[in-house]
N, C-alpha and C positions, 0 to 999 in steps of 0.2 A: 104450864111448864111441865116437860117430863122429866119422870123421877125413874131411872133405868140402873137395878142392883145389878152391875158390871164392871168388870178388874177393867180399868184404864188401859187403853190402846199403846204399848209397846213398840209394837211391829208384830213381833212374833207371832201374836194371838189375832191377825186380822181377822181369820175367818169365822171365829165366835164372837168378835166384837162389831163386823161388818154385819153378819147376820138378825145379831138383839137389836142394833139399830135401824134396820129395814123392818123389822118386824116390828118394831115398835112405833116408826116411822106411818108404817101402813095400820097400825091399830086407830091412831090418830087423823089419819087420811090425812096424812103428811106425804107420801111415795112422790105425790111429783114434783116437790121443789130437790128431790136425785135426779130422775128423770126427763123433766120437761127447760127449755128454754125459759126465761123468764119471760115475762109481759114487759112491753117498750116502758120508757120511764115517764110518757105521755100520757100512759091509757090509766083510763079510771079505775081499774083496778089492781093500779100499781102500787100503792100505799098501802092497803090489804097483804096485799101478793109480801112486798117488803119486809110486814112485819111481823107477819107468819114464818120467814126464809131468817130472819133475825133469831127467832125462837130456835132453828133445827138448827143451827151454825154454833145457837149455845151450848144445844147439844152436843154437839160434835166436841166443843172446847170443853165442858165439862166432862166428857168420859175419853179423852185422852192422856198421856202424860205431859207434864210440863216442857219434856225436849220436844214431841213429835207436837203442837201445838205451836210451838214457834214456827210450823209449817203453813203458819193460818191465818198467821196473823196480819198479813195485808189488805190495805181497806180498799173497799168497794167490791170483795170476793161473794160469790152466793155459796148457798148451802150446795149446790150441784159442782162448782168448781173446788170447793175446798173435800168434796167426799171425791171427785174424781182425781185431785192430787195423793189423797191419802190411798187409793188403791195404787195411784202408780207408782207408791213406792213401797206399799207392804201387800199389795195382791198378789201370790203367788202363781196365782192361773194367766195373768195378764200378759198382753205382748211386752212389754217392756222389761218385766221380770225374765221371759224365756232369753230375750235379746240380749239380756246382761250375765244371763248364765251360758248363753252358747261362747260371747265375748270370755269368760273365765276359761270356757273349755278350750278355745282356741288359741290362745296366750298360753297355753303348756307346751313342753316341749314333750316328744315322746319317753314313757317311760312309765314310773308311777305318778302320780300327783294324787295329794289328800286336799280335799275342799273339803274344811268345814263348815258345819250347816247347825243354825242354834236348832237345841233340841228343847221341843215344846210341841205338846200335840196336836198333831194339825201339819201344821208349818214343814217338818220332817218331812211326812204323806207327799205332801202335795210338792214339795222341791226334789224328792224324787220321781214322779212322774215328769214335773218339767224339765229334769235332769237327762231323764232318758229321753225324752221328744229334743231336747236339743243337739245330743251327741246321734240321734239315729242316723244320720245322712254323715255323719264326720266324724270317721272311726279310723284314722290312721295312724296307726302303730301305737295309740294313748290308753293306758290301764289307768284308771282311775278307781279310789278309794274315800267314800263317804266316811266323814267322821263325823256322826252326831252326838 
């Protein structure tokens, strides 16, 4: 089992919480149950494979928080589907984050709008970069104001 000293996954804090757990992950040569497809549930090293993928997925539950873990909690998930749900909703580099922040920027009407943004380090950084990649192309008449 791993034992990883890390503040429980928030949201906020993905990007140091994403990272101790790949790098932990790959100190273990663990990286490809994020990675790789699983093995069919035929092949003979699918009960191996399973319960190696069982360990990372404790992982996962054990260094989150009890709300963002109710994200996880349906059966027959892998460790690769439950880390690629948890990016798509607290990765701020990801498409789906851009696509929900351009959706904010476009729902304004012209004028001022304050979007606040939790303030935590990291997470600030990086939503304003996808902040400005979202408004680059769609700049009509809208002044916008970051509140962190």
């Amino acid at each position: 089992m791993f034992k990883i000293p890390i503040a429980k996954l928030e949201g906020d804090n993905w990007l140091t919480w994403s990272r101790v757990v790949r790098s932990t992950l790959n100190q273990y040569n663990r990286l490809a149950h994020l990675n790789d497809e699983p093995p069919n549930a035929g092949a003979d090293n699918y009960a191996a494979w399973r319960t190696i993928d069982l360990e990372v997925q404790n992982l996962f539950l054990s260094t989150v928080s009890e709300q963002v873990s109710l994200m996880l909690l349906d059966e027959n998930l892998t460790a690769k589907t439950m880390f690629e749900r948890l990016s798509n909703r607290f990765n701020p580099n990801n498409d789906a984050r851009r696509t929900q922040i351009t959706q904010t920027i476009q729902g304004r009407r012209p004028g001022l709008s304050t979007i606040y943004v939790p303030n935590s380090p990291g997470f600030a950084q990086q939503f304003k970069l996808q902040f400005l990649i979202a408004i680059r192309d769609w700049r009509f008449g809208l002044q916008f104001k970051l509140q962190f």
